[in-house]
Structures are given as C-alpha cells and as structure tokens.
C-alpha positions in Angstrom: 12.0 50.6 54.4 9.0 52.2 51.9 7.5 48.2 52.4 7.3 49.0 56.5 6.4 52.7 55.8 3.4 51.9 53.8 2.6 48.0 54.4 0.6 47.0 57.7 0.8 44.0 57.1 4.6 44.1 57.1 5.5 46.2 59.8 3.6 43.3 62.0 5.5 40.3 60.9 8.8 42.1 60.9 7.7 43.2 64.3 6.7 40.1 65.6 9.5 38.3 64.2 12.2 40.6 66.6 10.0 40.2 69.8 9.4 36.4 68.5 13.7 36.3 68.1 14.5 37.9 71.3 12.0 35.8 72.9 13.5 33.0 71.5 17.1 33.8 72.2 16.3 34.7 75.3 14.4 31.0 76.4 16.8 29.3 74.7 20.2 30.8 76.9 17.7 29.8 79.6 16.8 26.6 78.6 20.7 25.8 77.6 21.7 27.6 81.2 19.0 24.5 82.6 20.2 21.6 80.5 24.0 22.7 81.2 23.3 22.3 84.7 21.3 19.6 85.0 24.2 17.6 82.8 27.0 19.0 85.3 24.9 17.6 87.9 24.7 14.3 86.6 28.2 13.8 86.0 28.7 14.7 89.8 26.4 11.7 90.5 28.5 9.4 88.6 32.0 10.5 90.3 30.1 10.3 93.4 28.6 6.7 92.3 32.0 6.2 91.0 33.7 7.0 94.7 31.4 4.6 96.6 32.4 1.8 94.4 36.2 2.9 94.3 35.6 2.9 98.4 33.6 -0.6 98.1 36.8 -2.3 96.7 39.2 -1.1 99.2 40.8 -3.5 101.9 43.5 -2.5 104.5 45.9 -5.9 105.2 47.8 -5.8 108.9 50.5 -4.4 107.4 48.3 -1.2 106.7 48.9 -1.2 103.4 45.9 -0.7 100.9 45.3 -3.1 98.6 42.6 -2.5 95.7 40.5 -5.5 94.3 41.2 -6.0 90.7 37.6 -7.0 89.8 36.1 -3.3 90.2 32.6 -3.9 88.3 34.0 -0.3 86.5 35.5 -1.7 82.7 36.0 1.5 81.9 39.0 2.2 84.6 40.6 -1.2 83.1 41.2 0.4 79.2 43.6 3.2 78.2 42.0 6.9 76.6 38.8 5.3 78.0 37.7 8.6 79.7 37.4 7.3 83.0 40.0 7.6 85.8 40.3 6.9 89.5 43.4 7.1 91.8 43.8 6.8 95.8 46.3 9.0 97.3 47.7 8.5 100.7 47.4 11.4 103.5 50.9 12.6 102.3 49.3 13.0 98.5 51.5 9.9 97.5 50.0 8.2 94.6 48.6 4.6 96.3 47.1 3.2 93.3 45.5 4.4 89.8 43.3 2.9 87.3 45.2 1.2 84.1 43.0 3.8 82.1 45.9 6.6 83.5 48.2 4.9 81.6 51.0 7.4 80.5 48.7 10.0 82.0 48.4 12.6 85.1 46.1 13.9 86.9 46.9 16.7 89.5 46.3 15.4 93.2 43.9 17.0 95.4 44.3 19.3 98.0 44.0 17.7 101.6 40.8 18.2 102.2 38.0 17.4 105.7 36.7 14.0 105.7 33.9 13.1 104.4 33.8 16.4 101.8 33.3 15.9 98.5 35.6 18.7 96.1 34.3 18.7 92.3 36.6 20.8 90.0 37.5 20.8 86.6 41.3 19.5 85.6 43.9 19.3 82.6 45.5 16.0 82.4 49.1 16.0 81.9 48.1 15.7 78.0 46.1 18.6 78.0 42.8 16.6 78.3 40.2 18.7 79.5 38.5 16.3 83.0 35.9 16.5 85.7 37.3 15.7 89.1 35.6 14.6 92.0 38.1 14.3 95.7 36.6 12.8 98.3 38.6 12.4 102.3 38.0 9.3 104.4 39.4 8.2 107.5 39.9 4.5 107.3 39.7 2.2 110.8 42.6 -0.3 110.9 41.9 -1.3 114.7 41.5 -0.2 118.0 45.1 0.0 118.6 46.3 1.7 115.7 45.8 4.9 114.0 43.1 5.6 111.4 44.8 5.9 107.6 43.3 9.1 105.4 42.7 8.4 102.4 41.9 10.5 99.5 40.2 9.1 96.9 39.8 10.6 93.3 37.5 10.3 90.4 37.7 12.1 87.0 35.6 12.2 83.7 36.4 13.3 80.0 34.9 16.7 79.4 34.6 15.8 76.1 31.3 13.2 76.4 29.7 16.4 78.1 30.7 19.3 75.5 29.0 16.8 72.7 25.9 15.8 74.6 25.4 19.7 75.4 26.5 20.3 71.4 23.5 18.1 70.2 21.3 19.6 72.6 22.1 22.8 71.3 21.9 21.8 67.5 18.5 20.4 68.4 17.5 23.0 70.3 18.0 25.8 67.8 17.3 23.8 65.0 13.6 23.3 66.3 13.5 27.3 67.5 14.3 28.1 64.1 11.8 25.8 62.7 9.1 27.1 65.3 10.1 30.7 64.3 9.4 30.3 60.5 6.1 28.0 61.2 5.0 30.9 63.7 5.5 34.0 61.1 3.6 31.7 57.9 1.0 31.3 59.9 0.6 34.9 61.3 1.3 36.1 58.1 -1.6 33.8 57.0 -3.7 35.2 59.9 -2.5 38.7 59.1 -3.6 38.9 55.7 -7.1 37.4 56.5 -7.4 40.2 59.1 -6.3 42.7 57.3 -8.6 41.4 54.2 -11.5 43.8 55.0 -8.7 46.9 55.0 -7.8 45.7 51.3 -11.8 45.2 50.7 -12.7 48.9 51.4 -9.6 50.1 49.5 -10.5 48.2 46.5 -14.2 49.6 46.7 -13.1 53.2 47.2 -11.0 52.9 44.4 -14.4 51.6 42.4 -15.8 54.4 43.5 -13.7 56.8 42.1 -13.9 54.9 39.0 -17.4 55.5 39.3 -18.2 51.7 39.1 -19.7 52.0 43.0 -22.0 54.3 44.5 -21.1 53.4 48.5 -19.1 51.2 50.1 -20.8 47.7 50.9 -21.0 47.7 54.5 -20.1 44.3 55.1 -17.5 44.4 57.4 -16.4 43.5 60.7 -17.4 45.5 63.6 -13.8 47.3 64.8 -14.4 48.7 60.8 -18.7 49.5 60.8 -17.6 53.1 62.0 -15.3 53.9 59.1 -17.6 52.3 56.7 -20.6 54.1 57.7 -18.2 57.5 57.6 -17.3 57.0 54.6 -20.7 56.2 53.2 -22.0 59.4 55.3 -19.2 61.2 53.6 -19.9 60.5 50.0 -23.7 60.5 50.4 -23.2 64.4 51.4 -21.2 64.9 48.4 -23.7 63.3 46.0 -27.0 65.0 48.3 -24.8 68.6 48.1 -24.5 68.2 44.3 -28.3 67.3 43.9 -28.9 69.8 46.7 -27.2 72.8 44.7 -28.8 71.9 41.5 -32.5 71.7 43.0 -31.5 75.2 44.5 -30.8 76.6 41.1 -33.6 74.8 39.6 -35.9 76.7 42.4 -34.1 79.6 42.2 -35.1 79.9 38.5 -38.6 78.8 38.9 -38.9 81.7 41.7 -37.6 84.2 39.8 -39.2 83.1 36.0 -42.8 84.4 37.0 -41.5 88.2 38.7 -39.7 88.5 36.1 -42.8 88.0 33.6 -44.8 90.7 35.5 -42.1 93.3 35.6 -41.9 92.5 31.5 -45.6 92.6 31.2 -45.7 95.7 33.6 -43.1 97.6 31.0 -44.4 96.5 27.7 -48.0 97.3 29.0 -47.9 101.0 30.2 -44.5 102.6 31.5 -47.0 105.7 32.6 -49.3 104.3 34.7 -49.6 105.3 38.2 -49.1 101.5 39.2 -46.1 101.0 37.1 -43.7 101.9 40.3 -45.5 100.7 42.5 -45.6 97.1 40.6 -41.7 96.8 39.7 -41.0 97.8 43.3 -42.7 95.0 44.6 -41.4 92.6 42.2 -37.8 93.6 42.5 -38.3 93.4 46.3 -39.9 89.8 45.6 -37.0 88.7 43.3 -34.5 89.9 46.1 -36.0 88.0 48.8 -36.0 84.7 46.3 -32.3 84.9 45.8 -31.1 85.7 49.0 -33.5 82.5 50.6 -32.5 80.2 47.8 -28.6 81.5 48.1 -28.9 80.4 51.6 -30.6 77.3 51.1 -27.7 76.1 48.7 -25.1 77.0 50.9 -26.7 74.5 53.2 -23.6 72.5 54.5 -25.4 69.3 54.5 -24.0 66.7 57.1 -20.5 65.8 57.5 -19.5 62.0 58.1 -16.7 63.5 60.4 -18.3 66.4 62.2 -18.0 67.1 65.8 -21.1 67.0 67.8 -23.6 70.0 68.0 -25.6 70.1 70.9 -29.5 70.3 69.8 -30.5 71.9 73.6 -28.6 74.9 72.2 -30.4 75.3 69.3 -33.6 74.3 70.5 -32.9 77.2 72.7 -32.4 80.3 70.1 -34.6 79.1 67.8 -37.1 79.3 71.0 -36.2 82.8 72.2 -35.9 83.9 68.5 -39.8 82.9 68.0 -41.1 85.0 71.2 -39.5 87.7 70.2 -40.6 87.6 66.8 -44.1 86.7 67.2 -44.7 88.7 70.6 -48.2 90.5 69.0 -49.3 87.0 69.3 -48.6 86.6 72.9 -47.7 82.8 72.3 -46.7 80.9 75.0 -43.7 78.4 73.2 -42.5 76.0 75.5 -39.3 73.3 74.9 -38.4 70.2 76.5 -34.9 68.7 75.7 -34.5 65.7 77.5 -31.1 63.8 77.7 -27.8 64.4 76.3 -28.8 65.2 73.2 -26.2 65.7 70.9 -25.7 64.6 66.9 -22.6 64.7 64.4 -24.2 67.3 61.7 -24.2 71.3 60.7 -25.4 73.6 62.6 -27.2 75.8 60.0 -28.9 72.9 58.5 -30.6 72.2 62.5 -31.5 76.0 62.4 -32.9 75.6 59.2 -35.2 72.4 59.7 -35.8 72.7 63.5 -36.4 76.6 62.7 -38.5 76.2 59.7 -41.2 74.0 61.0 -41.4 76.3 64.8 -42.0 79.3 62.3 -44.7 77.3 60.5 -46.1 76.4 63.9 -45.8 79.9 65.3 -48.1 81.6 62.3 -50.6 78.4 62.3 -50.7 78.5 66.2 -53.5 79.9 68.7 -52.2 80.1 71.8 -49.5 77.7 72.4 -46.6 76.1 70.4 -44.0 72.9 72.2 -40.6 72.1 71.0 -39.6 69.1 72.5 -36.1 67.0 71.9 -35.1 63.7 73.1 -33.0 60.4 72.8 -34.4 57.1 71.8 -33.4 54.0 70.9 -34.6 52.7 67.1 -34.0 48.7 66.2 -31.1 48.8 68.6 -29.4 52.5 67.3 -30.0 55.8 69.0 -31.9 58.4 67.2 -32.4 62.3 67.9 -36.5 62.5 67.9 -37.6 66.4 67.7 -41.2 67.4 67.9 -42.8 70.6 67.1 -47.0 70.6 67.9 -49.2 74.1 68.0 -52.6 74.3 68.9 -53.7 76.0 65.1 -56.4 74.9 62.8 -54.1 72.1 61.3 -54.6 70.5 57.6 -56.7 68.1 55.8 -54.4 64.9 55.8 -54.7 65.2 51.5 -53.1 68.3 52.0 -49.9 66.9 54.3 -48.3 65.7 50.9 -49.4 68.7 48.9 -47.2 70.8 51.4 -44.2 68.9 51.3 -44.0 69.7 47.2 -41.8 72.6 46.3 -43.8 76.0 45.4 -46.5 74.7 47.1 -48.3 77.1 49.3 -51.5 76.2 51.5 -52.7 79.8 51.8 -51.6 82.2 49.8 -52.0 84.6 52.0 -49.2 84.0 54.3 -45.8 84.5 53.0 -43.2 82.9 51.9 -42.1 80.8 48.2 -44.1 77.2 49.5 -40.6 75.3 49.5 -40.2 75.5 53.3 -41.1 72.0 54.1 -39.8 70.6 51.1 -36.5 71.7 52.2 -37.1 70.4 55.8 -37.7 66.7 54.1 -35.1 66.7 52.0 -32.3 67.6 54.5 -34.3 65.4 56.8 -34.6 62.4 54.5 -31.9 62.8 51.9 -28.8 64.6 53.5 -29.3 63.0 57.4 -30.8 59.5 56.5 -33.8 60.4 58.6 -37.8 60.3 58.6 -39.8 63.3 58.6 -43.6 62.7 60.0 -46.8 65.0 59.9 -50.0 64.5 61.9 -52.8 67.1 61.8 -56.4 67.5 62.9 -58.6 70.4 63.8 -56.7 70.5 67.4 -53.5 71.1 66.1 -50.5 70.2 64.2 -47.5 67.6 65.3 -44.1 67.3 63.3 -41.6 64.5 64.0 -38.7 64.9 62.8 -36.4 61.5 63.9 -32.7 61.7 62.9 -30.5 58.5 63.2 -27.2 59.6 65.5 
C-alpha cells in the first residue's frame, strides 16, 4: 500500500491491470457466450443433416411396414459407444428401428410432436450419458387409398465431443488473454517509466540543488512540465535575488549612513558650542532616519514569487497616478495613463509600486508640463510581456549620463533629493528579481523609460 501511496508509476499499472482484467473477463464470457453458441448451432446442423439422411433411407413396402436400408452412408450409427444414435418411432412412440450404435442403450422417446417441427433438447441415456437430441415429425404417403404413417424420427449426439471442443477453446482462449495481459502491462510499464522519466529528471536535479551541485533546474523538458520548470526556476531565482537583494540593502544601508555619521562626529569633536552645532546634528539625525527607513523598505522588497496570483497593473498604474497629482499639484502637471489590455502579471505588489512609482516620481520633478504612464501587452519571440512606459517632457540627460544614473549613490543633481539609488533599485528588481529589461532614452524633449517584464 506505501508503493501505491507514493509511486505514480505504480498506481497506473496496478490500475490499468484491474480495468485491463475486467475488461478481459468481461470479453472473454462474451466471446465464450459466442463460441458456445455458435458450437450448439452446429451440432443442430448435423442432427438436422443427420435426419435428412435417416429420412433418405426410409422405404414403406405394401404391407406398410418401414423398412430402413442397411447401407446408411452414417458409419458412425453402425459401431457401439460411437456417439452417434438414431431411432424411428412409430406414431404410437413404438420403437420401429434403432442404430446398432444403441446397443444396450436408451434413449427417452419424443413427445408427439406437428409434422415437419424440428424439437432439439438435451437427454440422459439410460447409462447416464449426457446427448443432444434432435425429433423431427413426418407424415409418410403410402397411396391414395390408404392412410398416411407418422413417423417420428430421432437423432442424438454425445455431449461430450462438445464439452471438449468448448474446453480447448477456453484453455486457448484464456491462455492467450493471460498472455496479452502480461505483454500489455511490460510494455506500459515500459512506456510508463519513459513518461514519467522527466518527473524522476526534475527530482534528481532538485535534489542537486539542495546539495548545492545545481543552480536551476535544466529546462529541458516536455511541454505538459515547462510550467513547473519555469516555477521552480522563478522560485529559486527569488531566493538567491532576495539573499543578494538583502545584502546589497545592508551594504547601502551602511554606505548611507557611514558619511552622516562622520559629520555628526566631526560636528562634536569640532565645537559642541557653536551656534551651528544643533542645527547640524539635527539635520544629520533627520538624514540618517530617512536612510534607514528607505533602505528598510527596500529590503523588505518581496521580490517575485514563482507561484503568485496575478496583480492587475491598471490598478496600480492608477494610485501611483492619482498619488503624483496630488503630490506634485504646485506644478500643475497634467499626468496622463493608458493601460491597454488585460494587463495582468504573477509578481508583488510593492515591488510594481516601487519600480512603476520610482521612475513617475523621477518623471514628475524632471517634467515641464506633462508626464504619460502608459501599460500594455505584447508579444516577445512568441511569449507575452507587460511593456510599461513612463515619458515627461523635462530637460532629459546626456546619453553618458543614462549609465551614471543607474549606479547606486549616484545622484545627477544634487540638488534634488533623495540617496541616488532610486534607479538602481528599479534595474535590479527589473532585471535581476523579474527576468526583465529596463530601457532609457533621453534628449532635450524629454525623457522615455521602458520597463518590459516577461509574464
């Protein structure tokens, strides 16, 4: 019972061999219910064949008595236990004549029955001897002047030629059921365990995983299987991007706080009575606050599961658009989105707040007039992809600069705020935690940001 609980492979061939066994009893009762039949139906031909020529032999003298030709062309009638019997009884069931094959043996007479009738039954013998009988009635002529004889004539069979003939069918029968049976379960236990190979394949790499001998599963596997492949690879490449993920955070974290720190020590070994001393640590212990609650928040980042339910990006588009004309409402921007299509990606929805969020912010300070937010499907070499696009209308960068602001702690003018890591956080959730591609194209009109995001 643990081999079914825990075997696949098993609980198909035992399976499969009860449906294959009642299938098999049930065609062969059918097939033995045909061939039983169609036997019984052939021994009726040969009492019937067997009546004819009985009939053929017959002659009635003037005396009306029946006399029987002694060369019958039936040898078996002539020997004793041959099997074979025959008798002619008169209309009063007298015995007229018998075959020498009756010899010390009875066979029951048959009922008066119609003329030209045939009556098969089964019979015991007088010895016990199990028979097929076949009565037949016929009115035989003897002249215009006289009164037609009825005569009833009688055939009878062995049962025991049938029992063995439907015996060997049945040996034969079963014998190549059974052997069908055990050729059908090799093989699709054979086919079985090639299907199932791939199953046994992603097990054995899993567990080389954990060994640490493997980094990701292959991927080469059939296509009923891609999905939990690619799962499985989406799941451990957001384990491995959460670990880097929280040890860049710390690392930035440290670097953030390393140089407020230095002025607050500077500021107290310096002069603790100047009139800037309060002034100074304030700032800096407001700065150092801001740096841990942004970094906290950035490591907290859930990253994206392999096995998430789908977010809808329409939704988010959404607040993050409402959020930004609220926020930047001195500027009297006119933000516009477009979300076209369904729309809709496996992921967290912090982690589309923070990328989709980030780069609107960036585009609301930069902007002059007029920011767009636009989302739509698309299909990518055959797979769909989420494609979001954030454009303003500001004094955009020199292309040098594009890579420059993707670095951590880089900051393009330093007098806006923030720590400089804001689009370096966007490209790596973008590129290392959802597999996508993050694009930036600037020029004196303006500034457009692609982010594409494989679904």
């Amino acid at each position: 019972m643990l081999s079914l609980k825990h075997s696949v492979n098993s609980r198909i061939v035992v399976f499969a061999g009860l449906v294959l066994a009642a299938f098999l009893s049930v065609a062969g009762w059918v097939l033995d219910q045909a061939f039983r039949d169609s036997a019984s139906i052939a021994v009726r031909e040969r009492l019937t064949s067997n009546v004819f020529l009985l009939l053929g032999s017959i002659e009635v003298n003037a005396g009306r008595d029946i006399v029987v030709s002694k060369d019958i062309p039936k040898p078996e009638w002539q020997l004793p236990e041959s099997g074979h019997f025959a008798q002619i009884f008169s209309e009063t069931l007298d015995q007229i004549w018998h075959s020498r094959s009756m010899l010390g043996l009875d066979i029951p007479p048959p009922n008066s029955g119609s003329p030209g009738q045939f009556y098969f039954t089964e019979a015991q013998s007088s010895t016990g001897e199990a028979l097929f009988v076949l009565s037949y009635a016929v009115l035989w002529e003897t002249g215009s002047d006289q009164k037609s004889l009825k005569l009833l004539i009688q055939t009878a069979e062995n049962e025991a030629g049938f029992r063995l003939q439907l015996r060997r069918f049945r040996r034969s029968l079963w014998g190549w059921f059974f052997a069908i049976s055990f050729g059908f379960l090799f093989v699709q236990t054979v086919i079985l365990r090639w299907g199932l190979k791939p199953l046994r394949d992603i097990a054995q790499e899993v567990a080389e995983i954990e060994s640490g001998n493997k980094d990701a599963l292959s991927g080469n596997y059939p296509v009923e299987l891609n999905a939990l492949g690619e799962n499985l690879n989406a799941l451990i490449r957001t384990n491995t991007s959460n670990i880097q993920r929280y040890r860049n955070a710390l690392g930035d974290l440290a670097h953030s706080l390393k140089t407020p720190l230095a002025v607050i020590k500077s500021a107290l070994d310096a002069d603790k009575q100047s009139e800037s001393f309060t002034t100074t640590i304030s700032d800096q212990v407001e700065q150092l606050d801001k740096t841990i609650n942004y970094q906290l928040q950035r490591a907290a980042a859930a990253g994206r599961p392999g096995l998430a339910r789908p977010i809808d990006v329409r939704i988010i588009v959404g607040k993050i658009a409402s959020s930004l004309r609220k926020v930047y409402a001195a500027k009297e921007l006119h933000i516009e989105e477009h979300c076209l299509g369904r729309l809709r990606i496996s992921g967290d929805e912090g982690d589309m707040m923070e990328m989709i969020g980030n780069i609107s912010d960036n585009a609301c300070k930069w902007a002059r007039a007029n920011v767009t937010i636009s989302a739509s499907e698309l299909k990518i070499d055959a797979r769909r992809a989420l494609v979001i696009e954030i454009s303003d209308d500001g004094p955009g960068m020199p292309p040098e600069k594009i890579t420059d602001a993707l670095q951590r702690g880089t900051r393009l003018d330093q007098a806006m705020e923030g720590q400089g890591i804001g689009l370096a956080v966007v490209r790596e959730l973008c590129e290392q935690v959802y597999q996508g591609k993050l694009e930036i194209d600037s020029s004196p009109a303006g500034t457009n940001v692609q982010i594409t995001l494989p679904i």
